[in-house]
N, C-alpha and C positions, 0 to 999 in steps of 0.2 A: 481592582485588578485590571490590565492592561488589556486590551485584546490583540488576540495572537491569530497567527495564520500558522496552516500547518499541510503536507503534500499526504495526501493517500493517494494507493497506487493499488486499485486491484488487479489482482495478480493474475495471468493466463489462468489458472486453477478454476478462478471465480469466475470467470469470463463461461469458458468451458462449460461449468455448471451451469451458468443461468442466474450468477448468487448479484449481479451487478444492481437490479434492481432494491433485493433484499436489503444488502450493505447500505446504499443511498439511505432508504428507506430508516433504517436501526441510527444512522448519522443524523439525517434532519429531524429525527424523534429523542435524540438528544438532545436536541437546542442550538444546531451550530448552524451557521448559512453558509453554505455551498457560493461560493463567486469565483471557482472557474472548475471547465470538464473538457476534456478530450481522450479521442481515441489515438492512441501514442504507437509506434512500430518503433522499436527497443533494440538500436544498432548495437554493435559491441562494445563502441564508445559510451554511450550513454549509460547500458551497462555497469561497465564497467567504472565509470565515474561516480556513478548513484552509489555504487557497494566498494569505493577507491579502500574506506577504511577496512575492509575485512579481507582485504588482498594476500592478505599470509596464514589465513583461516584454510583447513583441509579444504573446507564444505566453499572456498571461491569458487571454482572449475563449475560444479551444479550450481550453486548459487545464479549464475551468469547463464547458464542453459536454460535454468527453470524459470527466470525473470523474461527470456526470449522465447517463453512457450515452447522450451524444445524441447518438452513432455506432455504438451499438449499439442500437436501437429494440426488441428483443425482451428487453435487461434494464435499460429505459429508469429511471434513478436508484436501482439497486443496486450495492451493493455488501457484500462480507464484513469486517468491521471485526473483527480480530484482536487482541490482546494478548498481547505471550508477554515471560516474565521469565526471568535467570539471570544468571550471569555475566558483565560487557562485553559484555550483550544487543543493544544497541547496534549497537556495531562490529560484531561476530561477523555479527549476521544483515545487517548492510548488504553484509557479503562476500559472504552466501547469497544474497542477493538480486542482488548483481553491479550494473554499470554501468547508468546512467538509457538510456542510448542501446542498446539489443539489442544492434546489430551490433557494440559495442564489449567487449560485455561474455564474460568468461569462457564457455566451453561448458557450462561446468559449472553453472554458477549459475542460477538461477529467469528472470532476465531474458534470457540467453545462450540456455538451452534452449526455451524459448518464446516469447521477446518477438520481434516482429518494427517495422519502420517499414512503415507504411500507406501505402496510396497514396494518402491523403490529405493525407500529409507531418507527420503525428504519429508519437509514437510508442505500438506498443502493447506496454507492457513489463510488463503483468500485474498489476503490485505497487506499492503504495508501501509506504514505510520510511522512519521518522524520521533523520534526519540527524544530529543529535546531540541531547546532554540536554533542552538546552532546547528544540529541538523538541517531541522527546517527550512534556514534560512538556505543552508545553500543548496536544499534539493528544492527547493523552490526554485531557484535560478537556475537551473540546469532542466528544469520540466516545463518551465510556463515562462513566458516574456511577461514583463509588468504589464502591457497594453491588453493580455490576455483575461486579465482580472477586472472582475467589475464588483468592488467594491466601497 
């Protein structure tokens, strides 16, 4: 198998919580190597670009709020922009990561173990994770410069 590269982005939610640590921690106990991190402030642009595909989705308008912590006012357009590579990096860490929806996802998985639905009728699932290749590839180029990566 090939090895892949792939963007995790924890979410203002996980920030907020405290879960930043935890997340790292459940990803390099899966097996994948971390080669790049930063702490990102989430213009509307960027935004917007990152979620371009879901632009005629009801849930855009939150989507774009919730990604600029503008339901979490104390880490208002943070987030931790991760990069971790290895084998079907991909897949593998989309299983670490578990279901979009908390309440559906595994217990075991980053989303299952912490993610919850707000009562503001979002959800707060901690993480994103590329979905496939060509996700990856281009949110990778919109989050990290290649000279950002060390691997």
């Amino acid at each position: 198998m090939a090895i892949e590269k792939t963007l995790i982005l924890i979410k203002p939610d996980g920030i907020s919580r405290k879960l930043s640590g935890l997340t790292i921690d459940r990803l390099d106990h899966a097996g994948f190597e971390m080669i790049g991190a930063k702490v990102v402030s989430v213009s509307d642009e960027l935004a917007h670009k990152h979620y371009i595909e879901l632009k005629d989705e009801p849930f855009f308008e939150p989507l774009m709020k919730f990604i600029q912590g503008g339901f979490h006012n104390n880490y208002k357009n943070k987030v931790l922009a991760l990069v971790y590579q290895g084998e079907n990096a991909i897949e593998e860490i989309r299983k670490t990561v578990g279901a979009t929806n908390p309440e559906e996802a595994d217990p075991t998985t980053i989303r299952g173990s912490f993610g919850r639905v707000a009562t503001k009728g979002h959800y707060e699932n901690v993480v994103h994770a590329s979905g496939n290749a060509k996700d990856a590839a281009r949110e990778l180029a919109l989050w990290f410069k290649p000279e950002e990566l060390l691997d």
